[in-house]
N, C-alpha and C positions, 0 to 999 in steps of 0.2 A: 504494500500500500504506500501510495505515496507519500511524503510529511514538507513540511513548510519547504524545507531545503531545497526540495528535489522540484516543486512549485514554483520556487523562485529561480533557479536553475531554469526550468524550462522558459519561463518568460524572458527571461534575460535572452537566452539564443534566442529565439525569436525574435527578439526585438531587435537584432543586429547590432545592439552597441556594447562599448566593450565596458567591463566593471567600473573601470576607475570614472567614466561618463556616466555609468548608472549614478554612482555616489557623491558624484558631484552633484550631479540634476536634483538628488535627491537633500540633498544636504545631509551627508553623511560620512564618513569617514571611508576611505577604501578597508581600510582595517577593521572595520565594523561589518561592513558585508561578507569579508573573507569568515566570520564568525557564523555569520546566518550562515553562509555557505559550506562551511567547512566542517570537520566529522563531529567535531560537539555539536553541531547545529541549535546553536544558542536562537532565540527567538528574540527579534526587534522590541523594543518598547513601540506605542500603537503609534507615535507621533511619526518612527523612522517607516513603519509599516505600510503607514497611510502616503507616507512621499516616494516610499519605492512604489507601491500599486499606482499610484499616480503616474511617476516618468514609463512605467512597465506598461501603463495601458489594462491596467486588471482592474482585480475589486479587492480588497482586504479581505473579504469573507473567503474568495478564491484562494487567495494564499493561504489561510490559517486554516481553509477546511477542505477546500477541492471542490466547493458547491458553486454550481456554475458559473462553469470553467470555460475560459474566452474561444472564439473560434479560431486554433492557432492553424489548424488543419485547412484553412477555405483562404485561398489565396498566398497559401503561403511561399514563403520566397525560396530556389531552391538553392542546394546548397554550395552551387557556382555564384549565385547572386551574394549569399551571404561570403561567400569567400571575397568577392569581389566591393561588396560592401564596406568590409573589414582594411582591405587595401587602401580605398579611398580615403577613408576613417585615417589609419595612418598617416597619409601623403597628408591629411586636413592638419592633423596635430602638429606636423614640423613644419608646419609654414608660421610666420610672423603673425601675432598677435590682428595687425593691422589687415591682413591680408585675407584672414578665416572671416574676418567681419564684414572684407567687402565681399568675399562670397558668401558669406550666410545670407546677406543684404539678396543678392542674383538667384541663389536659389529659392528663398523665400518669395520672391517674384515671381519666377519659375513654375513655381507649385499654385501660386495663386490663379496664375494665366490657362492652369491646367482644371483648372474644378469650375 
């Protein structure tokens, strides 16, 4: 059976972004997640709970109980997308502070002109 861990584990691939982004978004420590994550599978107080289900795209009920549970299976990206995602993600991180913002600025354009 599943437990929070392996819950939040899944969302997270899913979500294509990578931990230390989860814990950032989240306002939380990388080192705090590697705890949810990790073999003690310590459990979030509800505050860090509520802002990982948020950047994750889930519900808190989801994580803490598996009651339903997101549709990660209906469109999901394969796992050439995700490798490819994770690339991008990378190349994003080592560019200049100045430079991720004027593309976050283009992509956020981007995505508007698209919906």
């Amino acid at each position: 059976m599943a437990d929070f861990a392996e819950r939040l584990r899944e969302a997270i691939e899913y979500s294509g972004l990578l931990q230390k982004e989860i814990a950032l978004k989240a306002g939380i420590k990388k080192r705090a997640l590697d705890m949810y994550l990790g073999v003690q599978k310590s459990m979030p107080p509800a505050d860090a709970a509520v802002q990982l289900a948020g950047v994750l795209g889930v519900t808190v009920e989801y994580l803490v109980t598996g009651k339903n549970p997101p549709p990660f299976n209906t469109d999901s990206p394969s796992e050439q997308d995700l490798s490819q995602i994770r690339g991008i993600m990378r190349d994003f991180q080592s560019l200049p502070e100045n430079v991720r913002k004027a593309f976050a600025v283009i992509l956020d354009f981007a995505a508007q002109t698209q919906k």
